[in-house]
C-alpha positions in Angstrom: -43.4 -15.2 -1.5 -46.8 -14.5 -1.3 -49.1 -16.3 -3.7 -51.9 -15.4 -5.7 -54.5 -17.0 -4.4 -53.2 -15.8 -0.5 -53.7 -12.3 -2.8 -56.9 -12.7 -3.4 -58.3 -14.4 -0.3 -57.3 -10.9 1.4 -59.0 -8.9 -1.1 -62.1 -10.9 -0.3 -61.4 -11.2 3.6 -61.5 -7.1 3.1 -64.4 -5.8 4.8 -64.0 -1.8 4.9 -64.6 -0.6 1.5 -61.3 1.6 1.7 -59.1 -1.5 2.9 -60.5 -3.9 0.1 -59.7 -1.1 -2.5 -56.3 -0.4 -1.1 -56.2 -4.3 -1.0 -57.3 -5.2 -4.5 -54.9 -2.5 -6.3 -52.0 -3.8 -3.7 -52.3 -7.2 -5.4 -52.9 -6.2 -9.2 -49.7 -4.4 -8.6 -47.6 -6.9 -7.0 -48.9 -9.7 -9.7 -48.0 -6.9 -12.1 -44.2 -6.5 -10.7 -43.4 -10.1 -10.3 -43.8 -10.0 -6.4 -46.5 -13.1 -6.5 -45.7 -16.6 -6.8 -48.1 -18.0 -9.2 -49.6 -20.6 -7.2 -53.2 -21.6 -5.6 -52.5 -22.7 -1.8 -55.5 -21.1 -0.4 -58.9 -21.8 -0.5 -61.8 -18.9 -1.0 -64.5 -18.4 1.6 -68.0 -18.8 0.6 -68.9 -15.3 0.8 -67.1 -12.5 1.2 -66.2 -10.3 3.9 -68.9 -7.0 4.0 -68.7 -3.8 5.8 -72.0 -3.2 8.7 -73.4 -1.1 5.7 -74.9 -0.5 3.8 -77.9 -3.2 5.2 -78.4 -5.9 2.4 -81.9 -6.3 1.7 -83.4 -9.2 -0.6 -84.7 -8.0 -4.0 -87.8 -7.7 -3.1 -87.4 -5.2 0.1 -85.1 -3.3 -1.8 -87.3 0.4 -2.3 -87.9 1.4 -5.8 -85.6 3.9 -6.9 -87.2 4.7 -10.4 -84.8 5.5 -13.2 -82.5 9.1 -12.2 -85.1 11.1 -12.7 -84.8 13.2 -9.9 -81.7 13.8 -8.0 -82.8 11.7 -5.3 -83.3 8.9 -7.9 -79.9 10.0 -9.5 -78.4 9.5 -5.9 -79.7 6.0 -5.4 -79.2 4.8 -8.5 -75.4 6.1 -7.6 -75.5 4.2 -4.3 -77.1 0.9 -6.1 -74.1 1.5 -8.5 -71.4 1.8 -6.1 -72.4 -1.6 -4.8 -72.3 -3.3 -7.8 -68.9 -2.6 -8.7 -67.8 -3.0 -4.8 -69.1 -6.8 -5.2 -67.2 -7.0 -8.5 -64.2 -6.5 -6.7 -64.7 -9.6 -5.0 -65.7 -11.7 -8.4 -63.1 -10.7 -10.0 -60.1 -12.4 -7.4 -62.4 -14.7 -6.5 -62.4 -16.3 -10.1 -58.4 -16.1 -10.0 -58.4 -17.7 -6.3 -61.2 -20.7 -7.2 -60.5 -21.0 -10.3 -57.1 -19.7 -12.1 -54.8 -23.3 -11.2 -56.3 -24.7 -14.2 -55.3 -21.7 -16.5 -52.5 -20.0 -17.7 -50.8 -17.0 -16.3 -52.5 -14.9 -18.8 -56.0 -15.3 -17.0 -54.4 -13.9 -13.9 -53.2 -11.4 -15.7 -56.8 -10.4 -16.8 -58.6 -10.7 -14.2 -56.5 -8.9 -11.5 -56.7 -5.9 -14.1 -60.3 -6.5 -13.4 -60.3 -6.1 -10.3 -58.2 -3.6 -10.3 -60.6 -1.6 -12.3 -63.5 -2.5 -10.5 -61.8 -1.1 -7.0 -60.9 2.0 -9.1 -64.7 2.2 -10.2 -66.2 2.0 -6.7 -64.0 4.6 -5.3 -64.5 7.2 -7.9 -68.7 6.6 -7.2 -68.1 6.4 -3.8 -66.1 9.9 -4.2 -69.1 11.2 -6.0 -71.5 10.3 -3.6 -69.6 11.9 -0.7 -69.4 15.1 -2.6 -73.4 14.9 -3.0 -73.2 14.6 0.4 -74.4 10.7 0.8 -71.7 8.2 0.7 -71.6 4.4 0.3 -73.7 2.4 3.2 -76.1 5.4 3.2 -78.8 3.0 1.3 -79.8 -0.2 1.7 -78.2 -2.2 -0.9 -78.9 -5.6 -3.2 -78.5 -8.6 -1.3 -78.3 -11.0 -3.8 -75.3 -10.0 -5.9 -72.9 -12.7 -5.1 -75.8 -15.5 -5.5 -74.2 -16.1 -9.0 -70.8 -16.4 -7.2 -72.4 -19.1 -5.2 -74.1 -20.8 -7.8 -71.3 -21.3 -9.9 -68.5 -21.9 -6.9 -67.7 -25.3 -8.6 -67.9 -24.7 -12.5 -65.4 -22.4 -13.7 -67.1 -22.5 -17.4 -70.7 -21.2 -15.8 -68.7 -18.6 -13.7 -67.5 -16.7 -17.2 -70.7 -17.6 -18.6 -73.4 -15.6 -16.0 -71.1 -13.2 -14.1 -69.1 -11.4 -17.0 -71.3 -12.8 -20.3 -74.6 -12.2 -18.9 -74.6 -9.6 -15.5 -71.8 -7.6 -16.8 -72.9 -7.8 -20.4 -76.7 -6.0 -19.2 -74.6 -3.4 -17.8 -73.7 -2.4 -21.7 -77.1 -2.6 -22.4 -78.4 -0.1 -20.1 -75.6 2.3 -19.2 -75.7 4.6 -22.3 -79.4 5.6 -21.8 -78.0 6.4 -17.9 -75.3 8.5 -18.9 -77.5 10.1 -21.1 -79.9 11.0 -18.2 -77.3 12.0 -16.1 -76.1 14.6 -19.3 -79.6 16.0 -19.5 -80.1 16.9 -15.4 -76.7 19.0 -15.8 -74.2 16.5 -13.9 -71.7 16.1 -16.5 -69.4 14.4 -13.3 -71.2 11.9 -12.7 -72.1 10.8 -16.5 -68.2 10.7 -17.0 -67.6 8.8 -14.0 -70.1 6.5 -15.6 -68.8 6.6 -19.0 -65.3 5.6 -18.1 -66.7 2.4 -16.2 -68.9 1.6 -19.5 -65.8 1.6 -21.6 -63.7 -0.4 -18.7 -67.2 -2.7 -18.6 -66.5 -3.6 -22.8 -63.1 -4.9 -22.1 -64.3 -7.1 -19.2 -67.2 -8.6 -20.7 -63.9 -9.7 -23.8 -62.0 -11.1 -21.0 -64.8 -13.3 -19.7 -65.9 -14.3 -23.8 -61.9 -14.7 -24.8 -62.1 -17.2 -21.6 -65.0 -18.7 -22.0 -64.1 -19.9 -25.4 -61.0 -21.0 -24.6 -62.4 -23.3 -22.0 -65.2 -24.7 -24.9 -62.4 -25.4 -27.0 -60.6 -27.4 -24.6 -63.6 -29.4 -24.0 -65.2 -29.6 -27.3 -68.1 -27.7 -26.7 -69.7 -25.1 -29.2 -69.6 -21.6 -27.0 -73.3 -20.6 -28.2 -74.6 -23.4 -27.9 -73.3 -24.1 -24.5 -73.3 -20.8 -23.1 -77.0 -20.9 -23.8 -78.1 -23.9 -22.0 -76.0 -22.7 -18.8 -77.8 -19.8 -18.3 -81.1 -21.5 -19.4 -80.3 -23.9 -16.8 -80.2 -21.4 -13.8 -79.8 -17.6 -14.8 -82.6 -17.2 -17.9 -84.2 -14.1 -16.3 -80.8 -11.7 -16.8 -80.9 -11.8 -20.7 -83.0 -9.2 -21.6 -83.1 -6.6 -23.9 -83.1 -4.3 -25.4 -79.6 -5.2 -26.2 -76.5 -3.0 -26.9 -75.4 -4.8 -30.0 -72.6 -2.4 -31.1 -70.5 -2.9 -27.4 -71.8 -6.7 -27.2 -69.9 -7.1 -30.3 -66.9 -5.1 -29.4 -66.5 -7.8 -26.6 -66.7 -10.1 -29.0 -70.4 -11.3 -27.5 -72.0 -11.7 -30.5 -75.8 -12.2 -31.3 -75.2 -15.8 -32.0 -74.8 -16.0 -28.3 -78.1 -14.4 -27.0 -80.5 -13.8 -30.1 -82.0 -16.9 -29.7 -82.8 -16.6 -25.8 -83.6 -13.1 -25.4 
């Protein structure tokens, strides 16, 4: 039987964007039906597998796209999009496969829904985009997206704290304004695409707070309080507002968490 951490290491050893999709639901769906033995015999590679495009450019080369106000910036900001969730595929078994021996079954069970979603999230962007006529690798994208991965390859606790907690958390902030834009330039598809990966996005951001806290409790440690000096530590620049209080809150991200840093 295959195990899930062999599950996961071929999600991330995906390199075509069709083949990781097809990969990641493959796995969700066999943890989901019993066909995965629940066991961590494989290690995860440092980085994942990527497709020859879109080129990966360092923050600083990457071209200014401006906020969707034209369709040109509404297409880019698309493109930047699709990547995002593309490399959220990857976090998402990659915390199950480095991480999910020394938790229950139940954490599989979140975070291969996760991923699940995330592959379902990419291909309906990357559907969009082809019907704009672009497609994803047709832009340079963000190289520096799995640099959190890295960063927190060894600490489990700091993995839930920056990737869901902090970088998926901004994503609540800022993606009601971009629906909005996307509304008011007449392309009601793409603002639903985007609200149905905003409401997916709350849920996510629980998992990695219901997680988190677990793993303070265990070790005695007040969740604000720690969550705070981790990403003071390494990862103070991605709290920002202006925050989105009301979804923060429905993943149970309360202010107590990021008031004080913001």
């Amino acid at each position: 039987m295959t195990s899930v951490a062999e599950a996961a290491r071929r999600v991330l050893d995906a390199a075509d964007p069709v083949r990781k999709v097809k990969t990641a639901r493959h796995a969700a769906r066999a943890w989901r039906r019993g066909e995965l033995d629940h066991a961590f015999d494989v290690e995860m590679p440092d980085s994942p597998a990527r497709p020859l495009t879109p080129e990966l450019l360092p923050p600083n080369r990457m071209p200014k796209r401006g906020k969707g106000g034209s369709a040109r910036g509404r297409l880019a900001l698309l493109h930047a999009l699709a990547h995002i969730e593309f490399v959220a595929i990857d976090l998402a078994f990659d915390i199950v496969g480095r991480f999910g021996a020394g938790y229950p079954r139940a954490f599989v069970d979140d975070w291969f829904s996760v991923g699940a979603d995330e592959a379902m999230h990419f291909a309906l962007l990357d559907r969009r985009l082809k019907a704009l006529g672009s497609g994803y690798g047709a832009l340079p994208a963000h190289a520096g997206l799995w640099e959190a991965a890295s960063a927190t390859a060894n600490d489990p606790v700091a993995r839930l704290a920056v990737v869901p907690m902090a970088l998926e958390a901004r994503g609540l902030d800022v993606t009601p304004a971009t629906v909005a834009r996307f509304m008011a330039a007449g392309d009601e598809t793409s603002a639903r695409i985007l609200q149905r990966i905003y409401t997916d996005e709350i849920r996510h951001v629980r998992f990695g707070t219901k997680w988190f806290e677990a793993s303070c409790k265990e070790r005695d440690l007040s969740p604000a309080a720690h969550w705070q000096s981790l990403i003071a530590a390494q990862f103070s620049g991605v709290v920002k507002g202006p925050f989105n209080d009301s979804a923060r809150d429905s993943a149970g991200l309360t202010r107590e968490y990021y008031g004080a840093i913001a």
